[in-house]
C-alpha positions in Angstrom: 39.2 -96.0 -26.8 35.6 -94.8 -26.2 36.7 -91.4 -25.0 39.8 -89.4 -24.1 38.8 -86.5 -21.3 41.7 -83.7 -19.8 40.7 -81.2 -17.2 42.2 -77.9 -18.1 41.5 -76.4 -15.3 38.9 -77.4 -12.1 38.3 -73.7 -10.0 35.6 -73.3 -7.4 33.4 -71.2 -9.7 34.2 -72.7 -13.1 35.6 -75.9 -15.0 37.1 -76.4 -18.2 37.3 -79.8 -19.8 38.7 -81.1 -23.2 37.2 -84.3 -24.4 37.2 -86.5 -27.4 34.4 -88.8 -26.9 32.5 -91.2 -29.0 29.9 -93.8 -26.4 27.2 -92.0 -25.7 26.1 -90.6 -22.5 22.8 -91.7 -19.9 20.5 -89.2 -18.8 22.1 -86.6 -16.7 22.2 -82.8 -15.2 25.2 -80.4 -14.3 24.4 -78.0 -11.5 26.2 -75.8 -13.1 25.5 -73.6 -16.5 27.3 -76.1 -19.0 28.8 -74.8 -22.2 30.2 -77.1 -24.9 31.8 -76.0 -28.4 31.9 -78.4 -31.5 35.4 -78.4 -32.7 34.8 -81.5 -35.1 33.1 -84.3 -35.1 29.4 -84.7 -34.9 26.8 -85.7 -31.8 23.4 -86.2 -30.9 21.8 -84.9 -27.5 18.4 -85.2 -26.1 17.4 -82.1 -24.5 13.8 -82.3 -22.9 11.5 -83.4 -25.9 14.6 -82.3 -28.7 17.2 -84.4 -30.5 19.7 -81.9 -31.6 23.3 -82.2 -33.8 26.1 -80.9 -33.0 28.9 -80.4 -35.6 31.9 -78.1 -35.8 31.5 -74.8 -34.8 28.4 -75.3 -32.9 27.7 -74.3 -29.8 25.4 -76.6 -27.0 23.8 -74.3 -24.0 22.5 -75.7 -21.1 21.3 -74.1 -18.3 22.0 -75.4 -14.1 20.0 -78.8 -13.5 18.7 -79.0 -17.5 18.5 -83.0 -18.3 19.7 -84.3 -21.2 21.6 -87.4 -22.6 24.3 -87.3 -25.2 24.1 -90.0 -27.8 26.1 -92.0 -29.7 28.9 -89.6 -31.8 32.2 -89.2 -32.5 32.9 -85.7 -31.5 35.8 -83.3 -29.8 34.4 -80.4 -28.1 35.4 -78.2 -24.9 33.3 -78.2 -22.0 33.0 -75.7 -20.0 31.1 -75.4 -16.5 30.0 -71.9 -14.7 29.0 -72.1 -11.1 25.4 -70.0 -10.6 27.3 -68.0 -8.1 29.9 -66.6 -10.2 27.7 -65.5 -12.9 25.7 -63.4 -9.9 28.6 -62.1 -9.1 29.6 -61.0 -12.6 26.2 -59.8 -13.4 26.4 -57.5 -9.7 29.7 -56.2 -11.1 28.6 -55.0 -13.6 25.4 -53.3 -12.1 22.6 -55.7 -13.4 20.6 -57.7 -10.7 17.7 -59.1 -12.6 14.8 -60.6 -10.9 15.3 -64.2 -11.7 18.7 -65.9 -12.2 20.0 -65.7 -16.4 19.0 -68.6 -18.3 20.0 -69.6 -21.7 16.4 -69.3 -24.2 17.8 -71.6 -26.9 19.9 -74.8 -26.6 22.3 -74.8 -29.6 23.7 -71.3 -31.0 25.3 -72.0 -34.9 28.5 -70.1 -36.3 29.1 -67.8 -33.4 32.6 -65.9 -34.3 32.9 -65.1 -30.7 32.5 -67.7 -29.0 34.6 -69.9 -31.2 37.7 -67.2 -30.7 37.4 -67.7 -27.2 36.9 -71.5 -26.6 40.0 -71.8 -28.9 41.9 -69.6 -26.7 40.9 -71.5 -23.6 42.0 -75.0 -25.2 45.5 -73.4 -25.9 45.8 -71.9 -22.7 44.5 -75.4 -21.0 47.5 -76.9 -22.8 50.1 -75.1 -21.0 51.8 -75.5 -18.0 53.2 -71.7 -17.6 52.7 -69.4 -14.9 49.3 -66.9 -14.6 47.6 -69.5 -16.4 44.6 -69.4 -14.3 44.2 -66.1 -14.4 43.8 -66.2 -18.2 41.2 -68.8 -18.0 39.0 -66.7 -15.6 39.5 -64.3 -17.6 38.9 -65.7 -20.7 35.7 -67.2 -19.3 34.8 -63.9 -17.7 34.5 -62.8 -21.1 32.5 -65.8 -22.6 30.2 -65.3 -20.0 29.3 -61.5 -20.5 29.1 -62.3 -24.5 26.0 -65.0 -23.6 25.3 -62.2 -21.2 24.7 -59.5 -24.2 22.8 -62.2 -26.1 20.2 -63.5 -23.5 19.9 -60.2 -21.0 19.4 -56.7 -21.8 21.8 -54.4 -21.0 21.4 -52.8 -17.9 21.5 -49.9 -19.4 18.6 -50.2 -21.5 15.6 -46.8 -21.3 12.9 -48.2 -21.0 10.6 -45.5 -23.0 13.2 -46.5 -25.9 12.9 -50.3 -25.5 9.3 -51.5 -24.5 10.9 -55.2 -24.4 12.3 -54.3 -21.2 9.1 -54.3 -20.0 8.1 -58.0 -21.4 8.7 -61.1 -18.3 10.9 -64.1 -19.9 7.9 -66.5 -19.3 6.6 -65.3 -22.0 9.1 -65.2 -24.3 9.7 -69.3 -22.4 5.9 -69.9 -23.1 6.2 -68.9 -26.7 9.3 -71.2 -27.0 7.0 -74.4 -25.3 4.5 -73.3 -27.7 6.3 -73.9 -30.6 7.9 -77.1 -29.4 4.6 -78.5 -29.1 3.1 -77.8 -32.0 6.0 -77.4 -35.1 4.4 -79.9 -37.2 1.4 -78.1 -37.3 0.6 -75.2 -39.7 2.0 -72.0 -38.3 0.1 -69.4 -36.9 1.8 -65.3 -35.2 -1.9 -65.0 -34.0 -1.7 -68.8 -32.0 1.5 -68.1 -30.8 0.9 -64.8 -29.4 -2.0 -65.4 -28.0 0.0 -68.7 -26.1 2.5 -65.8 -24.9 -0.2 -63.2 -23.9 2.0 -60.7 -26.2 0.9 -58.5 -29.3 2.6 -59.9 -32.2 4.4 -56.9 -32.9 6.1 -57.2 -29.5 6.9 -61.3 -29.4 8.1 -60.8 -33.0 10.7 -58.5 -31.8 11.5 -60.0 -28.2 12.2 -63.1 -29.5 14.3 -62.4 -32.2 16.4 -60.2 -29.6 16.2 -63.4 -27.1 17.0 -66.5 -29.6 18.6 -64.9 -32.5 15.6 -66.4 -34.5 12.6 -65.1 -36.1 9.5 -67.0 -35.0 9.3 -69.1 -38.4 13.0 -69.3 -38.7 12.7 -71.1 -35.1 9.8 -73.3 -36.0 12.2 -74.4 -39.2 15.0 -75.0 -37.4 12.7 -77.5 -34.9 11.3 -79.3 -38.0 14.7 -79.7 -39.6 15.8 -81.2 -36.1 13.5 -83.8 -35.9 14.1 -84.7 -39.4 17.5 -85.3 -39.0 16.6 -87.7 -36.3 13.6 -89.5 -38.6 16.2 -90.3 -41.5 19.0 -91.3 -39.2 17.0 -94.0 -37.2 14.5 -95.4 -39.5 14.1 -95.7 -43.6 10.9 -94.4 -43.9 9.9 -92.7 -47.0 10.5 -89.0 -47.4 7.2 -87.8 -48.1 5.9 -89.6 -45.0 8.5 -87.6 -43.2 7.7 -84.3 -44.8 3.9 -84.7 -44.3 4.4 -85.7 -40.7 6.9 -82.5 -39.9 4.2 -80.3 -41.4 5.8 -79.3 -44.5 3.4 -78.8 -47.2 4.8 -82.0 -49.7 7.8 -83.8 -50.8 9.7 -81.1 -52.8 8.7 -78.4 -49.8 10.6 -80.6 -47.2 13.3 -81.3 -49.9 14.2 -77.8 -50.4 14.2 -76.2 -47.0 16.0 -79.4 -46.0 18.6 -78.6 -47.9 18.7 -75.2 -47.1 19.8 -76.0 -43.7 22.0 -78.7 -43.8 23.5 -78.5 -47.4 22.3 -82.3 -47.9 18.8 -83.1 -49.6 17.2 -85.6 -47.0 18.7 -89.0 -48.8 21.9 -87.3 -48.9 21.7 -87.2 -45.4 20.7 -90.4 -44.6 23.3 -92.3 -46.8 26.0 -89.6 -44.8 24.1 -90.9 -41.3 23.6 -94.6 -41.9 25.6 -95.5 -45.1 24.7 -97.4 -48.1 22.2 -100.3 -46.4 19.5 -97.5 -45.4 19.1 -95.3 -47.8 19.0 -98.7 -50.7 16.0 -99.4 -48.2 14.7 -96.0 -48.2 15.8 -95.7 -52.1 13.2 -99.0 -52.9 10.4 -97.6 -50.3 10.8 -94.0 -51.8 10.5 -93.0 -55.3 12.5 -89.9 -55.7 12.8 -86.6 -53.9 11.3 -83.9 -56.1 12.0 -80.3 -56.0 16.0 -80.2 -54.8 17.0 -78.0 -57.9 13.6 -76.5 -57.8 12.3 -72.9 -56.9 14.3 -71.7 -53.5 11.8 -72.5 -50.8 9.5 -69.6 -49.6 10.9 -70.2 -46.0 14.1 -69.3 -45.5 16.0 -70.9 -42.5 18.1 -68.4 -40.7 21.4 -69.9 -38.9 21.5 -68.3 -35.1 24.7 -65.8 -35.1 
């Protein structure tokens, strides 16, 4: 069986779906904001320009009308879908009317204690049958929604001569994030990215490790490691080819912050990916990965809590 999907609940301002699914999935959009947590299991999804993993405990945010395509993966996650109306309505009750509907700033959040606490709770209460159960699911979505709230808005109640961030328009912190996408391999530069978001670097520094949970290296990392992942998984080409493409400095550089993400050194990854048959290829093309018991690597890659 390719997949195994049960509705927990269907409302007129939210869904909640359990699925255990392993084809992969076209190109598509959900009108609403779409919320998935990684129990177990491990997927691939294309979002825009990005090929991200998904593992357990992981967290994928998409935001109303946001296309991506889910590949290939054996995986068993909660879905969860928030109509644009209800989360107005949330953010009116509790006095916050922003100027622009709430958007996620980041599509994958890593580890959140939260969040996993709460998607648990809504697959148990799916399971039942007993009375008030809808009520617990609003209201265990209700409180999803204002934790995502607290991590991508600033509180309402914010003074604005204490926090000059309220005073910075999400474009920017959205044009530093486009930025970065577009140019991770290349060498990294606070001045070239401020100057992309029209922000002192003082200020993006701080804005967008409030908005993404990342510092701006940390993020560019994180993008790096990404496409790597999806390098080793598809092809067998050698790993300092990889690491020169991705903008890492050499072999032992890649190597090291490599596996300071993912626990794996790059072959180790690709022999857990592919199996035995591409990484003998990549083994006979690639002479040895220098530098995984070396020196800790200078960049340190930050998980998002």
């Amino acid at each position: 069986m390719d997949s195994e999907i049960v509705k927990l609940s269907v409302h007129s301002q939210f869904s909640v779906a359990h699925a255990v699914r392993s084809a992969a999935l076209g190109p598509h959009a959900h009108f609403e904001y779409a919320i998935s947590y990684y129990f177990s299991g491990r997927s691939l999804c294309l979002v825009g320009a990005q090929v991200l993993e998904f593992r357990a405990g992981h967290i994928a945010l998409l935001n109303p009308r946001e296309a991506h395509e889910d590949l290939a993966g054996e995986r068993d996650y909660l879905m969860i879908l928030i109509k644009e109306a209800f989360l107005a309505e949330l953010l009116q009750g509790i006095g916050c009317s922003p100027d622009e509907p709430p958007s996620f700033l980041v599509p994958k959040l890593e580890n959140d204690e939260p969040i996993q606490r709460i998607c648990e709770a809504i697959r148990a209460e799916g399971a039942r049958s007993e009375f008030g159960r809808e009520l617990i699911l609003r209201s265990l979505i209700t409180e999803l929604a204002i934790h995502l709230f607290r991590r991508f808005l600033r509180s309402p109640g914010t003074n604005d001569e204490a926090d000059p961030s309220r005073h910075i328009p999400r474009w920017q912190i959205r044009r530093a994030l486009e930025y970065l996408q577009e140019t991770y391999t290349q060498e990294f530069s606070l001045e070239r990215v401020s100057a992309a978001a029209q922000l002192s670097k003082y200020h993006l520094e701080r804005v967008f490790k409030k908005a993404t949970g990342l510092r701006l290296h940390n993020y560019v990392v994180m993008l790096r490691v990404e496409r790597a992942k999806e390098i080793l998984a598809r092809t067998s080409r050698p790993m300092a080819d990889v690491a020169l493409e991705l903008g890492f400095s050499d072999q032992s550089h890649f190597s090291n912050v490599f596996k300071q993400s993912t626990g794996l050194s790059p072959r180790g990854y690709r022999l857990a990916v592919n199996g035995s048959a591409v990484s003998e290829a990549s083994r006979r093309e690639d002479p040895g990965e220098p530098g995984e018991s070396g020196s800790p690597d200078r960049i340190r890659y930050s998980r998002l809590k």
